[in-house]
Every structure is written in structure tokens, then in C-alpha cells.
VOGU-3710 file (C-alpha; in Angstrom, 3 decimals, decimal comma):
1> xxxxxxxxxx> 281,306/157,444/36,166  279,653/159,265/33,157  277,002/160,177/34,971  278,988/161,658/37,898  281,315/163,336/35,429  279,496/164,473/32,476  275,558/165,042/33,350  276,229/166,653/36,702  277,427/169,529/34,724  274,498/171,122/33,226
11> xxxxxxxxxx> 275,127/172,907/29,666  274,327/176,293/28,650  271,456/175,328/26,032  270,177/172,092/24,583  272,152/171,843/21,809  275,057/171,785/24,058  273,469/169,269/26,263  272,864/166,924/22,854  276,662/167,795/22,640  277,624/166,804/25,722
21> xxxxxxxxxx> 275,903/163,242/25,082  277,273/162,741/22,069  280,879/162,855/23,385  280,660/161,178/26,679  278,570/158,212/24,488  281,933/158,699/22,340  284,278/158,245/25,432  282,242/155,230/26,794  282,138/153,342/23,560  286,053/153,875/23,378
31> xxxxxxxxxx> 286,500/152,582/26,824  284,422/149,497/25,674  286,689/149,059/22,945  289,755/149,105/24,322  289,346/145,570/25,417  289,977/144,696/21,707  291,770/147,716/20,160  293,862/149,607/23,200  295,506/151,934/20,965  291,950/152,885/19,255
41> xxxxxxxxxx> 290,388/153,116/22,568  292,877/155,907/23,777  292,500/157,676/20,941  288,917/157,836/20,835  288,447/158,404/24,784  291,080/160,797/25,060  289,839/163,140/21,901  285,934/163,153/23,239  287,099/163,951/26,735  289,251/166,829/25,427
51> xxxxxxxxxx> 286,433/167,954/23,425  283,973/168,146/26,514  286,836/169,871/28,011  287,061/172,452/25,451  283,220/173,220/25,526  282,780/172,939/29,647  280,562/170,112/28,956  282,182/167,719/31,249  284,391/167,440/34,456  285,865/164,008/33,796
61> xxxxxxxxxx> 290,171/164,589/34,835  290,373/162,097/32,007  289,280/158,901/34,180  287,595/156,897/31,210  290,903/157,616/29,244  292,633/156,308/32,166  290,853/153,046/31,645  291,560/152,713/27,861  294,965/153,765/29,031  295,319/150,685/31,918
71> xxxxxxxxxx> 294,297/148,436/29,052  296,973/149,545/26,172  299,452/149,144/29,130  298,208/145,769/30,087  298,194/144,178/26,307  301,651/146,442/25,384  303,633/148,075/27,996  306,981/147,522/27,830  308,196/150,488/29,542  306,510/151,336/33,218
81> xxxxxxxxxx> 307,797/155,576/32,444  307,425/155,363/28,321  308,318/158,817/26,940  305,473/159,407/24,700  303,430/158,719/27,294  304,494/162,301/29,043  304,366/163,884/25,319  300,951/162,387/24,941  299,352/163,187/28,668  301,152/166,990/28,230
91> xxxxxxxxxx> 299,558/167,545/24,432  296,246/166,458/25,076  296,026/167,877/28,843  297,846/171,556/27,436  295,365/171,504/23,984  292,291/171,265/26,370  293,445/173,853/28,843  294,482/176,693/26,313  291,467/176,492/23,828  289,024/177,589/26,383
101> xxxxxxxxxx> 290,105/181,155/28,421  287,127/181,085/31,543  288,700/179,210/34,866  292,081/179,009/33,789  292,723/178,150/37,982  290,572/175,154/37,429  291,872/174,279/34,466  295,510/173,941/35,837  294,002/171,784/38,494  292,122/169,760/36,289
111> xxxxxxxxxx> 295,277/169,440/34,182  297,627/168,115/36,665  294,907/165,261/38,138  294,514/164,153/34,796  298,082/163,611/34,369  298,122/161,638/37,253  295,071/159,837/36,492  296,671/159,043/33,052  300,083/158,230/34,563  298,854/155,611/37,243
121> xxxxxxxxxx> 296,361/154,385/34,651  299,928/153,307/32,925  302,044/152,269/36,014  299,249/149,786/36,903  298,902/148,430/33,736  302,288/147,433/33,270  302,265/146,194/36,697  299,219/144,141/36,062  301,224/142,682/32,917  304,791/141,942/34,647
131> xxxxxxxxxx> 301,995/140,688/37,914  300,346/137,839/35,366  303,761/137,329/32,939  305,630/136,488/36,751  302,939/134,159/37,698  302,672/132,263/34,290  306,193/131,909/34,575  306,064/130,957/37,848  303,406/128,115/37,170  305,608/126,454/34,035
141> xxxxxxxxxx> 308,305/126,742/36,630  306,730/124,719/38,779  304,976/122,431/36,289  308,332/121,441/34,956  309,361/120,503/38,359  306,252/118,674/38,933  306,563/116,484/35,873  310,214/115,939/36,258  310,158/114,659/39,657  307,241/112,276/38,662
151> xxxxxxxxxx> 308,933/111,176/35,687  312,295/110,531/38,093  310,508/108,796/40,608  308,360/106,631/38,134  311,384/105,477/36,145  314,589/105,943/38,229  313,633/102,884/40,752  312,578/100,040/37,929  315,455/101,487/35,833  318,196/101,472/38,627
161> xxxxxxxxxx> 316,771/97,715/39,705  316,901/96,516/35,851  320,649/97,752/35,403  321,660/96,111/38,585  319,647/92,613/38,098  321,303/92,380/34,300  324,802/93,308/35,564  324,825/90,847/37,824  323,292/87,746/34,861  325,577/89,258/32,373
171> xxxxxxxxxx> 329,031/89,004/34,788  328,272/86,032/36,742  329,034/82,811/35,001  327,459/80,001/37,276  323,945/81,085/36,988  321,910/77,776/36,285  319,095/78,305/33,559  316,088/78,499/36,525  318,511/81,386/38,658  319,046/83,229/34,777
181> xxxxxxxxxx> 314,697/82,579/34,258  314,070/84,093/37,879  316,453/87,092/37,480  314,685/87,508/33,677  311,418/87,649/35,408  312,631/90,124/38,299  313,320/91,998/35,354  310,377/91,518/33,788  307,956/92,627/36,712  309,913/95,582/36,969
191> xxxxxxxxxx> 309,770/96,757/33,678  305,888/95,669/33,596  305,316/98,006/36,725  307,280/101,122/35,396  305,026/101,340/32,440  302,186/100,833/34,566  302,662/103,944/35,961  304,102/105,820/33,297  300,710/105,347/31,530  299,268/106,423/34,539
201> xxxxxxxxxx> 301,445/109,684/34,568  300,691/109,927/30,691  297,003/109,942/31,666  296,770/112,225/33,991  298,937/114,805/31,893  296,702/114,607/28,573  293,216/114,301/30,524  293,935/115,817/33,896  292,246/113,195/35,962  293,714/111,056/37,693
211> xxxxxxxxxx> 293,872/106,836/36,594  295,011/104,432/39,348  297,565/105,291/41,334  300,569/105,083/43,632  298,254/105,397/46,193  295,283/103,387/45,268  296,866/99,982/46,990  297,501/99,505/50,628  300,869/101,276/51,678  302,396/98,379/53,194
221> xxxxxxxxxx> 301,929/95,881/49,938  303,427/98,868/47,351  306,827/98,805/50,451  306,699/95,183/50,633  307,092/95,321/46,343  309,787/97,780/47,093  310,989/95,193/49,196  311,128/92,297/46,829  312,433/94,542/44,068  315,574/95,152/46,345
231> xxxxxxxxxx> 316,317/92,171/46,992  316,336/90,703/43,647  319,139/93,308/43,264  320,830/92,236/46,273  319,772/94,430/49,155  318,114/92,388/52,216  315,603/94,696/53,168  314,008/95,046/56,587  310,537/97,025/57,113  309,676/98,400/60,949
241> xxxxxxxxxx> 306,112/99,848/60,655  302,806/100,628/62,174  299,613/98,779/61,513  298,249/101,955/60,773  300,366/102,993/57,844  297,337/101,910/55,486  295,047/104,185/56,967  297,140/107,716/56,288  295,784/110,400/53,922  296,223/109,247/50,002
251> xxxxxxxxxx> 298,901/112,065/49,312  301,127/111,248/52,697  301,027/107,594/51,468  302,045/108,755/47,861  304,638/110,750/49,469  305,763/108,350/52,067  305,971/105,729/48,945  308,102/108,185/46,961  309,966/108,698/49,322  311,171/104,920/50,215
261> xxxxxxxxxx> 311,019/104,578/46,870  314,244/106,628/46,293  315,688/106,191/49,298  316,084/102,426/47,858  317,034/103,763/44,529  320,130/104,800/45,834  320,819/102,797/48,300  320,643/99,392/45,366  323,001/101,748/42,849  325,279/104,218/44,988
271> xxxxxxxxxx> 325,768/102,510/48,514  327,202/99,062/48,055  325,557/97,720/50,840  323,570/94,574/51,856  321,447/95,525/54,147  318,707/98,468/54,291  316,118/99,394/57,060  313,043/101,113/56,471  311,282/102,608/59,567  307,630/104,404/59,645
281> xxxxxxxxxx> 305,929/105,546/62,555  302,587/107,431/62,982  301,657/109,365/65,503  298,693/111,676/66,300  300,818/114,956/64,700  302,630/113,321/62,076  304,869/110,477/59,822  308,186/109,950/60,399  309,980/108,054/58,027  313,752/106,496/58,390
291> xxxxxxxxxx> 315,656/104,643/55,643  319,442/103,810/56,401  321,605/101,210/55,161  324,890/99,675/56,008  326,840/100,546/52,806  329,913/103,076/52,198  328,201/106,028/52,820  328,023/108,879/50,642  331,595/110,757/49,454  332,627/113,738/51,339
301> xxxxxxxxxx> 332,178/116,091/48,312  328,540/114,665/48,038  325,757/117,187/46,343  322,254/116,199/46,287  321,098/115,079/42,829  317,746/115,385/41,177  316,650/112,293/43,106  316,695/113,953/46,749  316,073/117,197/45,685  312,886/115,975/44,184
311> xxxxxxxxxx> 312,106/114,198/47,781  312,546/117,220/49,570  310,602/118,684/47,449  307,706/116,276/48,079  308,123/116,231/51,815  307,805/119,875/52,054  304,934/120,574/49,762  302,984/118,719/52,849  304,966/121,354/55,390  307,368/118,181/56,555
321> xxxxxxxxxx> 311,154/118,413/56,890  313,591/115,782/55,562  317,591/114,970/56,625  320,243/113,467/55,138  323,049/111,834/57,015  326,299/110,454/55,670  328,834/107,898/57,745  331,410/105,566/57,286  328,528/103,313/58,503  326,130/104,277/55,457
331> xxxxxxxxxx> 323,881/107,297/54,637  320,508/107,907/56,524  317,347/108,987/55,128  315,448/110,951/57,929  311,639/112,805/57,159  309,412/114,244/58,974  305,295/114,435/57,560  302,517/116,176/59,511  299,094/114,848/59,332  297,931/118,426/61,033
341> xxxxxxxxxx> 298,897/120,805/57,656  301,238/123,830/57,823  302,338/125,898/55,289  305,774/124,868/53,844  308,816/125,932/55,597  311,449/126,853/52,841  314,868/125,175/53,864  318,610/126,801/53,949  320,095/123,587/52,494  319,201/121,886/49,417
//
């Protein structure tokens, strides 16, 4: 761009040629330090390229301006139409024009693209800043979500099992000391296997690699756990699946996991129910998973709480779809996981 703008137009003598270097050196070195000091950098770019104006040593419309300009915007526009941005692009643009008297048709034209030049140098860097601001925002957004759903789904299982296993010892008076032992260690493994993988959600936050898993152990022995953690609360639990459930990609089986995982949650402190069924079929396309249980069924005023929202929000970050069904007869869990990726479908209903 200097080259283009200020040596294509040749000077009247040498000393105005040493001039003309001088000041377009000037305007580069204040583009190059605008990166640091914006402010400085339109200052110094604007005042050289006036100069060159002012001498006919250059035809730059005030493009490396414009770039000191884009930066000052980007680091400290509040405003996308400041006022003193019009004062400043007018002053400069109006001083350049009227101290020289040859091409005053030029001059005008000159003018009026370097107050556009200057202008959208402005407009797109305060878009550029509200652009990156949005998308930081955006990202803690989501990494709040992201965190809270894995703290809910590490802790909100064990917990829920724990409260229910030490109601039930605290309120009924004919356990024998071996029944009070087993429910202790029920308790016990529980507790043992929420900090498990806490620590393992504690790792990956502070290093950002990932320790052992949800996922690490075959899907069918973490639902068979979830199985045997039910039932120590109460709920006989029946599990319908494919052979091939072991074999699925590692975050459908975290998913799928999850999933379950809350499904049971709810149904051990919300449905009063004895019985749950947990279906999982794999086809070709896709997972379908199916938890329902014979309890009271959810309340007619019912509103999804952190718990489902979070497992919808796990189902479709891998472009599935998930249902929830209440009945006299007890609530149904229904989800849909494709093996063959999409991008996620955002849902009416939450």
C-alpha cells in the first residue's frame, strides 16, 4: 500500500521526494504502532498523511489511517457513530484540502473517500470488538453449562441414592445389624464412586486432559452398577439391551450412561415406584434409549428441572432428540442418538 500510494506519485524535485519518504516511513511506523498505542497511531498516521496531502506527495485517501483507525476501534470503541469521530475525519480531511489551491475537484473527491475509508475503518472495528466480546461470552455461556451439567450428573445420582438408602435405616426399626452393615456399605460404594469421578471432573478442569472416565468401562457393567445402586434404594430394575451396546462410540456411551443415569435419579427420588425398565437398542443409524417406570407419574404442572434439561442437552449436542412422557402409569424417558452425525436440531420445548 505505500508503494501504490505514495511512490507512484513522482515529486517535483528530490528534496521533495526525500520528503515524501520521510512521511509515508512516518505513516507506516504509526500503523505499526497502533497495535500497542491506537490513539498514538492515529495521530501519527493521520498528521503524515495530511502532510503528503498538503505537499501532493502522496495519493493515499487516508487508508493507513484507516488501519490505525480499525485498531483504536477494536481496543476502545464504545460507540459504532462516535461524534468526534465526524469532527476528527471533517478537520483533518477539510485542513488537507484548503492548504493546497491546485485540483481543488480532486481534492473534494479525495476528501469524501477518505471519510469513508476512515468511517468503515471505525464501523468494522467496533464490529470486530462486539464480534469477539459476543463469542467470549458465548463460550463462558456455554462452559458454565458444561460444568454444571457434569457436576449434576456426577453428584445428583450417588447423592439422591445416599438420601434414600439412610432414610430408609434411619425410619425403619427392624433392621438387624447385617441389613443396617449392608445398607452402610450401599452407602459406602456410592459415596466411594461419586468422588471417583468428581476427581476425574476436577482433573480434567485444572489440566484439560482427560483421566479415566465414564466411558472407559464396558457400557453394560457401568448400567448394571446403575442397576445395583437402584435397587439398594428400592427400585427393581430391569435392563433390555443389545450385545452390541459395548461396542458404540466413547461419547454415545458417555451419553447413553448419563442419560440412564438420570433417568434413575428421578425415578429412585420423585416417582415412588418399584419397578423401572431400561431399554437400548442399536441399529445401523442410531441409539435409542427408553427408561419408564411404574410409579405416580409426574404432576400435571410439571417443568423440567436442571436434571432433564441437562439430558437434553447431552442428547442433542450428538444431533439426537429426547421425549418425555407423563401417565397415571409413570413417566417415560424416550431418546433418540445417531451414530451417522448431524448437526443439532434446536427444540421448541425445553
Amino acid at each position: 500500500m505505500f508503494l501504490g500510494l505514495w511512490l507512484t506519485v513522482t515529486p517535483e524535485d528530490l528534496a521533495a521526494r526525500w520528503t515524501q519518504l520521510a512521511l509515508g516511513a512516518t505513516a507506516v511506523v504509526g500503523v505499526m504502532a497502533g497495535s500497542r498505542l491506537p490513539f498514538l497511531g492515529v495521530v501519527v498516521t493521520a498528521a503524515a498523511t495530511a502532510c503528503g496531502w498538503t505537499l501532493h506527495v502522496t495519493a493515499d485517501p487516508f487508508m493507513l489511517t484507516g488501519f490505525a483507525v480499525f485498531r483504536l476501534a477494536e481496543k476502545r470503541g464504545g460507540r459504532r457513530f462516535p461524534w468526534w469521530m465526524f469532527a476528527g475525519v471533517v478537520l483533518v480531511v477539510l485542513t488537507s484540502a484548503f492548504l493546497g489551491t491546485e485540483g481543488v475537484e480532486d481534492r473534494f473527491r479525495g476528501m469524501v473517500l477518505s471519510a469513508v475509508v476512515l468511517c468503515v475503518a471505525w464501523v468494522l472495528g467496533v464490529r470486530t470488538r462486539e464480534v469477539r466480546e459476543e463469542a467470549t461470552a458465548r463460550s463462558r455461556a456455554e462452559e458454565r453449562l458444561r460444568v454444571a451439567r457434569d457436576v449434576h450428573d456426577v453428584l445428583s445420582h450417588s447423592l439422591g441414592t445416599i438420601g434414600v438408602q439412610a432414610g430408609v435405616a434411619a425410619h425403619v426399626g427392624t433392621l438387624g445389624t447385617e441389613q443396617l452393615r449392608e445398607v452402610l456399605r450401599g452407602i459406602e460404594g456410592d459415596a466411594r464412586a461419586s468422588l471417583f469421578q468428581l476427581k476425574g471432573l476436577l482433573h480434567r478442569e485444572r489440566t484439560g486432559t482427560e483421566a479415566e472416565n465414564v466411558a472407559s468401562s464396558p457400557l453394560s457393567t457401568a448400567l448394571a452398577r446403575l442397576a445395583m445402586s437402584a435397587e439398594r434404594a428400592g427400585i427393581s430394575v430391569r435392563i433390555d439391551s443389545d450385545e452390541t451396546i459395548d461396542g458404540l462410540p466413547s461419547d454415545v456411551r458417555t451419553t447413553v450412561l448419563r442419560v440412564v443415569q438420570e433417568a434413575m435419579t428421578n425415578v429412585i427420588r420423585h416417582a415412588a415406584a418399584s419397578l423401572a425398565i431400561v431399554r437400548l437398542h442399536v441399529s445401523s443409524e442410531s441409539v435409542t434409549v427408553g427408561i419408564q417406570d411404574d410409579g405416580q407419574g409426574a404432576p400435571r404442572t410439571f417443568q423440567p428441572g436442571h436434571g432433564l434439561a441437562g439430558m437434553r442437552e447431552r442428547i442433542e449436542l450428538l444431533g439426537g432428540t429426547v421425549d418425555f412422557a407423563s401417565s397415571t402409569s409413570g413417566f417415560t424417558v424416550s431418546a433418540t442418538i445417531p451414530l451417522v452425525r448431524t448437526p443439532s436440531r434446536p427444540q421448541g420445548r425445553m
